[in-house]
C-alpha positions in Angstrom: 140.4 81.9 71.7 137.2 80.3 71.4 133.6 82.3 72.2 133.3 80.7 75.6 136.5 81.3 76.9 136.7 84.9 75.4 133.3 85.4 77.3 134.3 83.6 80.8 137.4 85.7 80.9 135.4 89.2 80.2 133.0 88.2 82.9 135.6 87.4 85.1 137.1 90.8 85.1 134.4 92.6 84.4 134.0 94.8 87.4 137.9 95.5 87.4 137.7 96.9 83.8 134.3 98.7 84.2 135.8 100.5 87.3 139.0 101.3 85.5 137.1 102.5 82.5 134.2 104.9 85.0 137.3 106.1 86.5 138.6 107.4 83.3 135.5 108.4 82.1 135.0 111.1 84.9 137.8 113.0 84.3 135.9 114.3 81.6 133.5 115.7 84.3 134.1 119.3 84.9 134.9 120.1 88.3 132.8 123.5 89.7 134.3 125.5 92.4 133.2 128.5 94.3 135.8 130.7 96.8 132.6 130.7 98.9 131.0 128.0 101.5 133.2 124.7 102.0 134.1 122.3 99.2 131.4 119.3 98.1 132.1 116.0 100.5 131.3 114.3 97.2 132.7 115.7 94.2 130.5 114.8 91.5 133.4 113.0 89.6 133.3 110.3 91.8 129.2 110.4 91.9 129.3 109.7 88.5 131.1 106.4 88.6 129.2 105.6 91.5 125.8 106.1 89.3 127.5 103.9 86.7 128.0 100.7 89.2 124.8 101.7 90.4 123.0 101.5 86.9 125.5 97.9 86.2 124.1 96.2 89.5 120.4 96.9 88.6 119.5 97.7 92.6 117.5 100.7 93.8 119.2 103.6 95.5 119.1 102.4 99.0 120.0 99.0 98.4 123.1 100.2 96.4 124.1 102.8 99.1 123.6 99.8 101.3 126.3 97.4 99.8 128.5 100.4 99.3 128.6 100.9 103.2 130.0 97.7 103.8 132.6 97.8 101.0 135.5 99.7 102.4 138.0 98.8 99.9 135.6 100.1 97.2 135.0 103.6 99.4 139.0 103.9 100.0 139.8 103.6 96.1 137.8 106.5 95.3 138.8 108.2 98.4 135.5 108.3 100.7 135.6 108.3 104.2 131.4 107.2 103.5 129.1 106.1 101.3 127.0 108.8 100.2 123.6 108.8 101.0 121.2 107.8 98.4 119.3 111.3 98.2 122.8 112.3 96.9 122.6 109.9 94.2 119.2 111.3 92.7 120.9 114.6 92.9 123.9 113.8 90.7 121.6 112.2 88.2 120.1 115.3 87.3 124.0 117.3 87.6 125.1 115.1 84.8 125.3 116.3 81.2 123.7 114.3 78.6 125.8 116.3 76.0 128.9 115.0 78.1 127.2 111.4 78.4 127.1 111.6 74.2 131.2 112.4 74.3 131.7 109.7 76.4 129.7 107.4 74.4 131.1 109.0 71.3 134.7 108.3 73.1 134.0 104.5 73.6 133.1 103.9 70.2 136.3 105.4 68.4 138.2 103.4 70.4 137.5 100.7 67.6 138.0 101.2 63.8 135.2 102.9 61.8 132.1 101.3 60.7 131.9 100.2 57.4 128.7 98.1 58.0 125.9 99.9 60.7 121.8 99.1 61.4 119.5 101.6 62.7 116.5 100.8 64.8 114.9 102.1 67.9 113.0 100.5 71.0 111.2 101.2 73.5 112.0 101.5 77.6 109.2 101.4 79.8 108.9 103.7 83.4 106.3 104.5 85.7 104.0 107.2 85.7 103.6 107.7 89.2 100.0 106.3 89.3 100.1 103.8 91.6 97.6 105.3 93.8 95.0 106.1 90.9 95.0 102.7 90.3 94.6 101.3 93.7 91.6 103.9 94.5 90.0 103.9 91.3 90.7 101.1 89.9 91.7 102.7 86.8 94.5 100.6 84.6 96.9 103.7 83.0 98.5 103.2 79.9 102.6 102.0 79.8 104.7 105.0 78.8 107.5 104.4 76.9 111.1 106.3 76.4 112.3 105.8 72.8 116.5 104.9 72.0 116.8 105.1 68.4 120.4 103.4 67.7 123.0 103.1 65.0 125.0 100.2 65.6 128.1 98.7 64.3 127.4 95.4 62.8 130.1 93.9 63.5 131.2 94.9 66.9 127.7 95.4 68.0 128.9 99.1 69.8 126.5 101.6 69.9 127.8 104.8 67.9 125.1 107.3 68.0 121.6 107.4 70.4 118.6 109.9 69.9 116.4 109.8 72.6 112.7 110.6 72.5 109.5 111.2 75.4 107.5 110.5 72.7 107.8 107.0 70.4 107.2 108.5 67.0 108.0 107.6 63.6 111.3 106.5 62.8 112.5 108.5 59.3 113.2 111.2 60.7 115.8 110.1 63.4 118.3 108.3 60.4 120.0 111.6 59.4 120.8 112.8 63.0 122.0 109.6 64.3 124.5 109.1 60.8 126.0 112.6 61.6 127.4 111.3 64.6 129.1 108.3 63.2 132.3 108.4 61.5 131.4 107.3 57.5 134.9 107.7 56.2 134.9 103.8 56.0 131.0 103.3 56.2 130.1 101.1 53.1 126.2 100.0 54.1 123.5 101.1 56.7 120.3 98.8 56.8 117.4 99.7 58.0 113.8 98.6 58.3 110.9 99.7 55.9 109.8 103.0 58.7 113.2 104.4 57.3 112.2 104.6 53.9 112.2 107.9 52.2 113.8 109.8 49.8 115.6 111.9 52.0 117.2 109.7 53.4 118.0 107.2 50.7 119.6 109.9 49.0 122.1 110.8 52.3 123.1 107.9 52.7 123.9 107.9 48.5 126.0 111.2 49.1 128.1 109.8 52.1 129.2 107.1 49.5 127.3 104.2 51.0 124.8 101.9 49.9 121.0 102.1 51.5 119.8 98.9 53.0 116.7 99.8 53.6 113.9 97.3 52.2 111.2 99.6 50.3 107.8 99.3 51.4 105.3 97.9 48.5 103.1 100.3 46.5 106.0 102.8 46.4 106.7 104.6 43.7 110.2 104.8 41.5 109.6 108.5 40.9 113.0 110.1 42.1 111.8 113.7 42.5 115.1 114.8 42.8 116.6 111.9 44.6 118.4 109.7 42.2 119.6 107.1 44.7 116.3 106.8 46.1 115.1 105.7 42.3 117.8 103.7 41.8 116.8 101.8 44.9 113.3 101.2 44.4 114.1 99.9 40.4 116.6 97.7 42.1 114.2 96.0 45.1 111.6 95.2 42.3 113.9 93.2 40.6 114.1 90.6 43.0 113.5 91.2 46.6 115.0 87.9 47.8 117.9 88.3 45.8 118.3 91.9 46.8 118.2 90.6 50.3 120.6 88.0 50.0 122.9 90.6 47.8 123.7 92.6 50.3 123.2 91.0 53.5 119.8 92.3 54.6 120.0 90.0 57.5 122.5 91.9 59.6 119.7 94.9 60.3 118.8 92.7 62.8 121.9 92.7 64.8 120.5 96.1 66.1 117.6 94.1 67.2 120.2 91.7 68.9 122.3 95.3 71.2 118.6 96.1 72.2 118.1 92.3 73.7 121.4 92.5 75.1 121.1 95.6 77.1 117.1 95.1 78.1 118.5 91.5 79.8 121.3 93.3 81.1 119.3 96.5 82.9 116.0 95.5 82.4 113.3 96.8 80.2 112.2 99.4 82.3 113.9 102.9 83.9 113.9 103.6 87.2 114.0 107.5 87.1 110.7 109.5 86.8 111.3 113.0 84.8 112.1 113.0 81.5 115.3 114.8 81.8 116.3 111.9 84.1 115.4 109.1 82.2 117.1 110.4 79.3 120.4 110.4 81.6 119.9 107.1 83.0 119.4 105.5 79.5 122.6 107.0 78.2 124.5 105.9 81.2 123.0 102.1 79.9 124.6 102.5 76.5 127.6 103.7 78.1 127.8 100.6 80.0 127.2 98.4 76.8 129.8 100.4 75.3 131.9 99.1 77.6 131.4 95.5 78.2 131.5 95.5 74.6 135.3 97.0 74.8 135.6 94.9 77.4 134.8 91.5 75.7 136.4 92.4 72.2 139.6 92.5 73.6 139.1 89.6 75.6 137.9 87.5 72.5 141.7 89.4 70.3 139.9 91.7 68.2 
C-alpha cells in the first residue's frame, strides 16, 4: 500500500481507533472507593479518555464540554447520562498519574519490536504565565516560559519510547542515561545524538549496552579517555574524517527526532494550555500518548 493511501485510511478511522485504544488504556486507571458518601458521577476512568479527546481536538474546556453535550452517542458509549462539566475536567488533570501516563506510554511502544536504531533530542513547549494583566497595566513584555520534552525516539517507527520532562530547559547530557533506561536495548544497535550529548559518561553507556554512540563530538575536545575507552575510541574515530563518519553510520537519522517534535507541535500546537507545573507535565504526556497512538494507528494501516 502506497504512503497516501496508508495515510487516508488512518485518518479515516482515526477517531474509531483512538477511542478504542483510550478505552483500553483506562483500565489501567485504578478505581478508588470509599464505604462512605455516594459513588463519583464520573469515575475518573472515563475522565481520562475524555481528557485524551479533549487534548486530540485542541479546544479549550468549555468548548469541548460543549460538543460533548450534543454528542449523545459518544456520552451513551461510555455510559453518561451528561457531559461533565468542564471544572471536572481540570480536576481529573491533576488526579492523573504521570508515573501511570509513563506505563501507558511505555505500553504503546512495546507494542512494536525493539529499537535497534533511536535519536535523542529535546524541545521546548511554550505556556502562559498568567501575566496578562501586568502587561496590559504596565506595559511590561514578560519573558516566554518554556516546558522541556527530552525524547528518545525510534528511528524508524518514529514512536516515542521514553520522555523526561523538565520546568527548567537545561542542558541536555544529563537527560541521555535516564531516557535509555527506559528503552528496551536488547536489539538497540545505534543512538545518535546532537553535540550537547557529548560526554564521557555517556559515550561510555551507551558502549556498555553494546551499541554504537552517534553522537558528533564537538571540536577542541580532547581524546583523553580518563577511564572511558569508548568515549576515546570515538573522538580518534570522528577526527578521521567527519563527513565520512557521518555518512558511515547514518548521522542523518538524528534528525528524525527533530521530525516527532514537528509532528506533534502541528498536531497540538506549540503551546500548553495548563498553568502549574504538575499539570503541564500531565498534559504533555497525554500528547505523546496520543502520538503514540496515531503512530500505532498508521503503522498498521501502512502493513508494518
Amino acid at each position: 500500500m502506497s504512503y497516501s493511501s496508508s495515510y487516508d485510511t488512518a485518518r479515516s478511522r482515526h477517531f474509531e481507533f483512538l477511542l478504542d485504544s483510550l478505552i483500553k488504556l483506562s483500565n489501567m486507571v485504578p478505581t478508588k472507593t470509599t464505604p462512605f458518601g455516594r459513588p463519583p458521577a464520573f469515575p475518573l476512568r472515563t475522565l481520562f479518555v475524555l481528557l485524551g479527546l479533549k487534548f486530540d481536538s485542541r479546544l479549550s474546556y468549555r468548548t469541548f464540554v460543549a460538543q460533548l453535550a450534543f454528542n449523545p452517542q459518544l456520552l451513551e458509549r461510555l455510559g453518561l447520562s451528561q457531559a461533565p462539566s468542564y471544572s471536572i475536567h481540570q480536576q481529573a488533570l491533576k488526579r492523573v498519574s504521570p508515573r501511570l501516563e509513563h506505563r501507558m506510554n511505555r505500553l504503546l511502544a512495546r507494542k512494536r519490536p525493539p529499537p535497534k536504531s533511536v535519536a535523542v533530542d529535546s524541545t521546548g513547549f511554550s505556556h502562559s504565565s498568567g501575566g496578562e494583566w501586568m502587561r496590559l497595566r504596565f506595559k511590561k513584555t514578560l519573558k516566554r516560559r518554556f516546558t522541556a520534552l527530552h525524547a528518545a525516539v525510534d528511528t524508524d517507527t518514529l514512536m516515542v519510547h521514553a520522555v523526561r520532562i523538565r520546568a527548567r530547559p537545561g542542558g541536555d547530557a544529563k537527560d541521555l542515561i535516564g531516557l535509555l533506561k527506559r528503552v528496551v536495548h536488547r536489539c538497540l544497535a545505534n543512538v545518535y545524538g546532537d553535540k550537547a550529548y557529548i560526554s564521557r559518561k555517556n559515550v561510555q553507556y551507551i558502549h556498555d549496552l553494546g551499541a554504537y554512540p552517534g553522537i558528533e563530538p564537538k571540536k577542541r575536545l580532547r581524546a583523553r579517555s580518563r577511564g572511558y575507552r569508548g568515549y576515546k575510541e570515538l573522538i580518534r574515530e570522528y577526527r578521521r574524517g567527519p563527513e565520512e563518519w557521518k555518512q558511515v553510520h547514518q548521522y542523518g537519522k538524528r534528525s528524525l527526532v527533530e521530525t516527532v517534535f514537528g509532528m506533534m507541535k502541528v498536531r497540538f500546537g506549540g503551546g500548553l494550555s495548563s498553568r502549574g507545573y504538575k499539570e503541564q507535565r500531565r498534559e504533555l504526556l497525554f500528547k505523546v500518548i496520543l502520538h503514540n497512538i496515531e503512530r500505532l494507528n498508521f503503522l498498521e494501516c501502512d502493513g508494518r
